[in-house]
C-alpha atoms as one frame of an Amber mdcrd trajectory, in Angstrom:
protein
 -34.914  -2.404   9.324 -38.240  -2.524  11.500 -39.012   0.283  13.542 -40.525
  -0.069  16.927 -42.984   2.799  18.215 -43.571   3.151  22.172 -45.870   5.283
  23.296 -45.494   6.760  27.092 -48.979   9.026  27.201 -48.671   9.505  30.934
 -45.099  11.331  29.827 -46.312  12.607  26.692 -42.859  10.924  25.504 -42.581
   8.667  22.340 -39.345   6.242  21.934 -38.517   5.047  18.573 -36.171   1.928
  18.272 -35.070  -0.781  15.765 -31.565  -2.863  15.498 -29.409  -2.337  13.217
 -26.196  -4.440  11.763 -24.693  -6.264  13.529 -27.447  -6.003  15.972 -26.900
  -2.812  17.483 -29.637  -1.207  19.576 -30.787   2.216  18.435 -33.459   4.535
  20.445 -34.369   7.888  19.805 -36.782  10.208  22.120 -37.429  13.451  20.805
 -37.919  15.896  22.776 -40.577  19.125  22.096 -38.959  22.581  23.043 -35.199
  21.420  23.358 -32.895  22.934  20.959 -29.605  20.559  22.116 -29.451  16.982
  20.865 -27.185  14.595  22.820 -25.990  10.945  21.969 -25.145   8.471  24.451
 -23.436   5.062  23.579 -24.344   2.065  26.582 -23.330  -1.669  26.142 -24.426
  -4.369  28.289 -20.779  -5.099  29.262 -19.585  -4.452  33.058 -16.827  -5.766
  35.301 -18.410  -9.278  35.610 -18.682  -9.948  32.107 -15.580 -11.490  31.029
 -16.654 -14.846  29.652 -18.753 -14.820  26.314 -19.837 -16.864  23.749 -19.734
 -15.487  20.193 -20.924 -17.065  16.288 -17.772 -17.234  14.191 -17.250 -18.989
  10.922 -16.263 -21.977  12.435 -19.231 -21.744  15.125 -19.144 -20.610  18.080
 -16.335 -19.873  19.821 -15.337 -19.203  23.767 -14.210 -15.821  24.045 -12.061
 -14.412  27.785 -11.229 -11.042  28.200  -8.989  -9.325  30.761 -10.839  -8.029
  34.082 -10.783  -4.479  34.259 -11.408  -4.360  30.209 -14.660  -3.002  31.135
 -13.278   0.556  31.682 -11.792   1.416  28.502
């Protein structure tokens, strides 16, 4: 796992991110004097995406899902 440093100075923010299996984004921005930490889980999926392409054994494979799949 590589992990990507990005450096905001003009927020005085860092980001740390990598990908993990199977390809999952992962970002993580501490922040100084907060006591809460929070999680937040975002795909790149929305109401127009309903045709995809995905790698399967057997190559790859056309792949339609239901409108309105996007909200659940």
């Amino acid at each position: 796992m590589q992990l990507r440093v990005d450096e905001y100075q003009e927020l005085e923010e860092t980001i740390y991110a990598s990908v993990v299996e199977p390809g999952l984004e992962v970002y993580l921005l501490p922040k100084k004097g907060y006591r809460k930490k929070y999680a937040i889980f975002s795909t790149k999926f929305g109401s127009i995406d309903s045709h995809f392409i995905v790698e399967t054994e057997k190559g790859e494979e056309e792949l339609r899902v239901p409108h309105g799949v996007a909200h659940f």
